[in-house]
C-alpha positions in Angstrom: 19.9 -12.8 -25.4 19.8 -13.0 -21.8 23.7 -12.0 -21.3 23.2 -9.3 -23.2 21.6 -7.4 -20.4 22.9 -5.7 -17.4 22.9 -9.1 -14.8 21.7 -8.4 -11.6 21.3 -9.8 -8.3 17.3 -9.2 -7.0 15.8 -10.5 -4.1 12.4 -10.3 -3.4 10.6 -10.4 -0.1 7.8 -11.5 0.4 6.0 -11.4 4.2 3.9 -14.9 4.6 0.6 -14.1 5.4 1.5 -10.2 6.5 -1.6 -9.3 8.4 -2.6 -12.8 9.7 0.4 -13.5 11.0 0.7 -10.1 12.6 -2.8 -10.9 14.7 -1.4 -14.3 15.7 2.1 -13.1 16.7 -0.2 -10.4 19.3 -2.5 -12.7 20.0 -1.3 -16.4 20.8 -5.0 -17.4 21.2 -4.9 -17.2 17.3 -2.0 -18.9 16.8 -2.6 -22.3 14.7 -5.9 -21.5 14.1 -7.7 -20.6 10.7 -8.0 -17.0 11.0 -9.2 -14.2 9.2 -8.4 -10.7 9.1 -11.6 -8.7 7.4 -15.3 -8.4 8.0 -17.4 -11.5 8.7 -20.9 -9.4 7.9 -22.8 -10.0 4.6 -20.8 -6.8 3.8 -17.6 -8.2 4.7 -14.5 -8.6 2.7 -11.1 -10.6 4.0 -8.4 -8.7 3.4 -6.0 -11.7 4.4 -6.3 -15.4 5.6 -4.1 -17.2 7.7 -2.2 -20.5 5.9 -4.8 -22.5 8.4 -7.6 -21.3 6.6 -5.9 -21.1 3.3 -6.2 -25.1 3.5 -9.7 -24.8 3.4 -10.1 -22.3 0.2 -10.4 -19.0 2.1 -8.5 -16.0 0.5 -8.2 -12.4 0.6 -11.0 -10.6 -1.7 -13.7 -12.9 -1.2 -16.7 -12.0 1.0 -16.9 -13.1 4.4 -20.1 -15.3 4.2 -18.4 -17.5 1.8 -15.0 -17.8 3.6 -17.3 -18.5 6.4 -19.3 -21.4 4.2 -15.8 -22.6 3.1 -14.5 -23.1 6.6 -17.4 -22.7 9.4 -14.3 -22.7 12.5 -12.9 -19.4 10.3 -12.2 -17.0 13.4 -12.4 -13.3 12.1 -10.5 -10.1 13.0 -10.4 -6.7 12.1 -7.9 -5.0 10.2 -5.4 -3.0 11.9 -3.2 -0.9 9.6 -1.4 1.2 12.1 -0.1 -1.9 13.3 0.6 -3.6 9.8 2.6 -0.4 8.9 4.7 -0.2 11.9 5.7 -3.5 11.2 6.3 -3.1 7.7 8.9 -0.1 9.3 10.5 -2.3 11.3 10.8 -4.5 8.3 12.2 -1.7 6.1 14.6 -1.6 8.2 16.4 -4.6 7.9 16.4 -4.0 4.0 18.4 -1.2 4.4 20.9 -2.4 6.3 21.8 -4.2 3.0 21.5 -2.0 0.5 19.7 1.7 0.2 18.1 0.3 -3.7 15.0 -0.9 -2.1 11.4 -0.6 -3.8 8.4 -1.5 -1.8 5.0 -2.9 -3.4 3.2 -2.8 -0.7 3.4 -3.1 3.0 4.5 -6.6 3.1 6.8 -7.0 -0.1 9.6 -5.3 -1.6 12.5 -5.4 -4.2 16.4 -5.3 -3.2 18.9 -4.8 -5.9 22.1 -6.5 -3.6 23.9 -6.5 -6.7 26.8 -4.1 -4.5 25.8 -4.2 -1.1 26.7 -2.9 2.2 28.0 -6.2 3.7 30.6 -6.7 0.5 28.5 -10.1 0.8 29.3 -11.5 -2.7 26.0 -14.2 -2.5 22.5 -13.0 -2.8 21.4 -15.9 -1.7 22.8 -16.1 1.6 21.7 -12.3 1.7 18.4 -13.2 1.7 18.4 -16.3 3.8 19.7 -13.6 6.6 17.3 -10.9 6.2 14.5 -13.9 6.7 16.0 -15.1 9.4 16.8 -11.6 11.1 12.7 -10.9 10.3 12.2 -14.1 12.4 14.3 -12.7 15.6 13.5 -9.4 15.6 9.9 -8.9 14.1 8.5 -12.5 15.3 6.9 -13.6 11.8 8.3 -15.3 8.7 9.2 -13.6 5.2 9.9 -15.5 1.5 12.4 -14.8 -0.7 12.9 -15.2 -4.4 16.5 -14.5 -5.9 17.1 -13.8 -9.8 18.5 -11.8 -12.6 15.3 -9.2 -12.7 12.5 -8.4 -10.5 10.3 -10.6 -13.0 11.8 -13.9 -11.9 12.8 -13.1 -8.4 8.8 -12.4 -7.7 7.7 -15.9 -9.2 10.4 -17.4 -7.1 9.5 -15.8 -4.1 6.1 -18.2 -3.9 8.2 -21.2 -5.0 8.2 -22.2 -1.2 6.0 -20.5 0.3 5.7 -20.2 3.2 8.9 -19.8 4.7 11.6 -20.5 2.0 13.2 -19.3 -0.5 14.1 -20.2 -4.2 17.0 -19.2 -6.2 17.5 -19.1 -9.9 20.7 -18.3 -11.3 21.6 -16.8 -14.6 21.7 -19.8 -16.1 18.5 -21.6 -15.0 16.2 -18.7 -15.7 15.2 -20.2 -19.1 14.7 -23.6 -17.9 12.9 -22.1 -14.6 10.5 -20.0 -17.3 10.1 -22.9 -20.3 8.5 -24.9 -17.1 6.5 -22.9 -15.7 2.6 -22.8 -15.9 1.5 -19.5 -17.8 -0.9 -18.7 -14.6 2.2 -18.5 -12.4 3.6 -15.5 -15.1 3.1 -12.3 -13.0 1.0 -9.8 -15.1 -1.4 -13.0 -16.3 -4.2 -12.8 -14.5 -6.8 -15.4 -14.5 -8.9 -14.3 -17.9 -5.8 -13.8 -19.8 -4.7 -17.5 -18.9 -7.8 -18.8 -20.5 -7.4 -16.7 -23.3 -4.0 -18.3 -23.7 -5.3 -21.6 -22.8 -7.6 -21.3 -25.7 -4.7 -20.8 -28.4 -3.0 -23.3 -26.8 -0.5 -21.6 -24.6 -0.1 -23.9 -21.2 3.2 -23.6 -20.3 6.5 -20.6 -20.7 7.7 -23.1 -23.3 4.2 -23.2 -25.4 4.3 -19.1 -24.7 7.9 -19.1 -25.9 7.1 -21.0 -29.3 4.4 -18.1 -30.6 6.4 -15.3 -32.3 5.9 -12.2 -32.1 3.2 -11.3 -34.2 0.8 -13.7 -33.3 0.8 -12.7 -29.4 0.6 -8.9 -30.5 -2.2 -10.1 -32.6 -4.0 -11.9 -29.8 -3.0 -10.0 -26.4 -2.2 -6.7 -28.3 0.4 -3.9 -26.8 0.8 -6.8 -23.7 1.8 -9.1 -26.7 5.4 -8.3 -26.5 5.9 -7.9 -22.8 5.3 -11.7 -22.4 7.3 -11.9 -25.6 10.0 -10.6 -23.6 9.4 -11.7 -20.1 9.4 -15.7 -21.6 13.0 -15.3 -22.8 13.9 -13.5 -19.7 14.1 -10.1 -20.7 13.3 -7.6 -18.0 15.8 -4.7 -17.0 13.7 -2.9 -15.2 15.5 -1.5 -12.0 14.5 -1.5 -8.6 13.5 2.0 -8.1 13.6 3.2 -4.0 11.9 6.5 -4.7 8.9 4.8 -6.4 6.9 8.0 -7.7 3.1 7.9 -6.3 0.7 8.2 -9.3 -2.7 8.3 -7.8 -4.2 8.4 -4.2 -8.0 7.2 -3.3 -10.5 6.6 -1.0 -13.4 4.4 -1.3 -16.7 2.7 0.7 -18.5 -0.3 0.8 -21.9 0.4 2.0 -23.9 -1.7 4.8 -27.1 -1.6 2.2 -26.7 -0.7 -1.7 -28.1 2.7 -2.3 -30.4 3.8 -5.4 -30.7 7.7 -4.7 -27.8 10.0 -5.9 -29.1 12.0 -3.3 -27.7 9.7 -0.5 -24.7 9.0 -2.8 -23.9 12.3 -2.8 -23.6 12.6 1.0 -21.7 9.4 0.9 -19.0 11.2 -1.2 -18.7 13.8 0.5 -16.7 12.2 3.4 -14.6 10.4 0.6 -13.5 13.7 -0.6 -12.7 14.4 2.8 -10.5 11.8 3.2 -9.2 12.0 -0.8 -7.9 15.4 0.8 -6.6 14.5 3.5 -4.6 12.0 2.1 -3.6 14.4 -0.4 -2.5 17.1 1.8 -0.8 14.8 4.2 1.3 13.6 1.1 1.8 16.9 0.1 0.7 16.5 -3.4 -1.7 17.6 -5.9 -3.6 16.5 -8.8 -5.5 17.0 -11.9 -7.5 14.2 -12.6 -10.5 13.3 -10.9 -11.8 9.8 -10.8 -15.3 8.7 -9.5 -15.5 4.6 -8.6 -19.0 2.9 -9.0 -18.9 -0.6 -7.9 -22.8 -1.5 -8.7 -25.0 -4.7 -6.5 -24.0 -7.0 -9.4 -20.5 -6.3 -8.7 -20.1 -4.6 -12.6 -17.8 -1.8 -12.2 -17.8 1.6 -14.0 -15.5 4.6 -13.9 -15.7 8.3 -14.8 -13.2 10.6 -15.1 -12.6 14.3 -15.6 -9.2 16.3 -16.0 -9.1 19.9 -14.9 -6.4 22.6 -16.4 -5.2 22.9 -13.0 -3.4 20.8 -10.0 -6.0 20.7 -6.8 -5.6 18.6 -3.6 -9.1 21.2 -1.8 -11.8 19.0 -0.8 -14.6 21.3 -2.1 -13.1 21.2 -5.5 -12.6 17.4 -5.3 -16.4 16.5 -4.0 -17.9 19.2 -6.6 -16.2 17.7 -9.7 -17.0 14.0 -8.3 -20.5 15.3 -8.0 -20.2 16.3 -11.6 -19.0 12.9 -12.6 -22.0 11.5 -10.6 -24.8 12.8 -12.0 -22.7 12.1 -15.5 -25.6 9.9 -16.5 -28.1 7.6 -15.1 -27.0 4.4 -12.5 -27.5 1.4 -14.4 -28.3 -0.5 -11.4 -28.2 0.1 -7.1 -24.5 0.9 -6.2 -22.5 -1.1 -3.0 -19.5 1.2 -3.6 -18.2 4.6 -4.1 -14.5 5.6 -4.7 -12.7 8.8 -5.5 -9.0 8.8 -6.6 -6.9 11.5 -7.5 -4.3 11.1 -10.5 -2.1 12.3 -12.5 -0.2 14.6 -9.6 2.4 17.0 -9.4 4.5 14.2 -8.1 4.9 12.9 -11.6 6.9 16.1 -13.0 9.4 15.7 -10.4 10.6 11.8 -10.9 14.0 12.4 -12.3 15.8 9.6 -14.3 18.4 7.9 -12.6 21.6 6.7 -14.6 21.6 3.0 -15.4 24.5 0.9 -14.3 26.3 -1.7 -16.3 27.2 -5.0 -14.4 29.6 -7.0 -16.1 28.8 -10.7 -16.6 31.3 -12.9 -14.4 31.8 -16.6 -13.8 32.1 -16.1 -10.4 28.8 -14.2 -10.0 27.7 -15.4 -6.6 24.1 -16.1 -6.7 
């Protein structure tokens, strides 16, 4: 079934560590060190950990007082995303000196379809191996690569050898690679969907593999046949450079949790500000309004609301969020607010791009 897609070659990059290793390429001091990049406050979130302090359980997302309990030599730094997205430029870059079919994630990953690229270099492999080592001279931090048929495997095998590595697995590995793999390593099964699969006796790609159809639809619903799929290595999905921006936000974590809607309100409206800022700068425009409430117990509840019309004006923004506050009653004191703006203008102009056909060969170069 596999061969009867177009084959590919996709490589993706993935930066080790982005904004850690960013603060201890400037700073030397840092170098070696468990670091943290994110608030150390009883507030405080890390946004990224160095490999030093990934050794001791600290990771991105949890609070600052417990990375701190995890590892009490944990030195913390603020963010700094000017400097994270120059970087990432710089990075860019590089990619494009390869090929112009490049689709970035985030700051510090990306897809490359090198299936034709610029250097007539007929192994993606050794692409890859040179765009690492070219982010190694001329950015001063390390990147890992993962090289497949589809963006699906190439992503699992970029954290194969992490950090600083890279895994490649050709055409005809990629069942083997997936029959092996643990089902928490399957990108797009997050943590309760793994227990859930645990439960029904799913371990491993090959256990996933072995449940038809019906019975993963049955269990995991409309994601029931996208791990039908992804399991036998099924993914055509291309790398898209012009990725099409659904939704832009803005949100606050608070120093105290508020309980008056009054002071919530206030809160907002400098997240509407920034919504529209965002919005303007992007030049885009949107219909759907969505108010974030991240409560003290860490629940989280959203409400939305979808005007007849696209808006990007902050007044129209903060008076329909206030709208979708006062909604009904706060179940609880609230540590964050968010507004995001969806379903934009943006989304009428994506135009389809024409698939291309690449003939299976024996000499395919990976």
């Amino acid at each position: 079934m596999l061969n009867d897609l177009p084959i590919r070659k996709i490589i993706h990059v993935d930066m080790d560590a982005f904004y850690a290793s960013v603060e201890q390429m400037d700073n030397p001091e840092l170098r070696g060190k468990p670091l943290a990049v994110g608030g150390s406050g009883t507030r405080g979130v890390v946004s990224a950990a160095s490999y030093e302090a990934r050794k001791y359980g600290v990771r991105s997302a949890i609070s600052g007082v417990k990375a701190r309990r995890l590892c009490p030599e944990l030195l913390f730094v603020p963010p700094r995303f000017d400097r994270y997205k120059d970087i990432s430029k710089k990075i860019r870059s590089i990619f494009l000196d390869y090929t112009d079919l490049v689709e970035p994630l985030s700051l510090d990953e990306a897809y490359l379809d090198v299936t034709e690229n610029k250097k007539g270099n007929p192994s993606a492999s050794l692409i890859a191996e040179e765009i690492r080592t070219r982010i190694f001279n001329e950015v001063g931090i390390t990147a890992s690569a993962g090289i497949s048929v589809n963006k699906f495997v190439a992503k699992i095998a970029s954290d194969y050898n992490k950090p600083n590595g890279q895994k490649t697995v050709n055409p005809e590995e990629v069942l083997e690679f997936l029959e092996q793999l643990d089902i928490r390593k399957f990108h797009g099964i997050g943590k309760v969907t793994a227990e859930k699969m645990y439960q029904k006796g799913v371990f491993t790609g090959l256990d996933l593999k072995s449940k038809p159809l019906e019975f993963l639809e049955k269990y995991f619903g409309k994601s029931g046949k996208y791990y039908y799929y992804i399991v036998r290595g099924l993914n055509n999905s291309e790398v898209k450079p012009n990725r099409i921006r659904k939704s832009l936000a803005a949100e606050r974590t608070f120093s105290k949790n508020l309980s008056s809607e009054i002071f919530m309100f206030e809160k907002l409206k400098h997240i509407a500000e920034e919504v529209s800022k965002r919005s303007n700068k992007s030049n885009v425009a949107g219909k759907t309004i969505t108010l974030k409430i991240k409560y003290s117990d860490f629940t989280l509840q959203t409400r939305s609301k979808t005007l007849p019309y696209f808006i990007s004006d902050k007044d129209i923004i903060l008076e329909t969020a206030k709208d979708l506050l006062y909604q009904e009653k706060m179940n609880n004191s609230v540590r964050l607010l968010g507004i995001s703006l969806s379903n934009l203008n943006t989304e009428k102009k994506a135009k389809k791009v024409e698939k291309k056909t690449v003939c299976v060969q024996l000499k395919f170069g990976f």
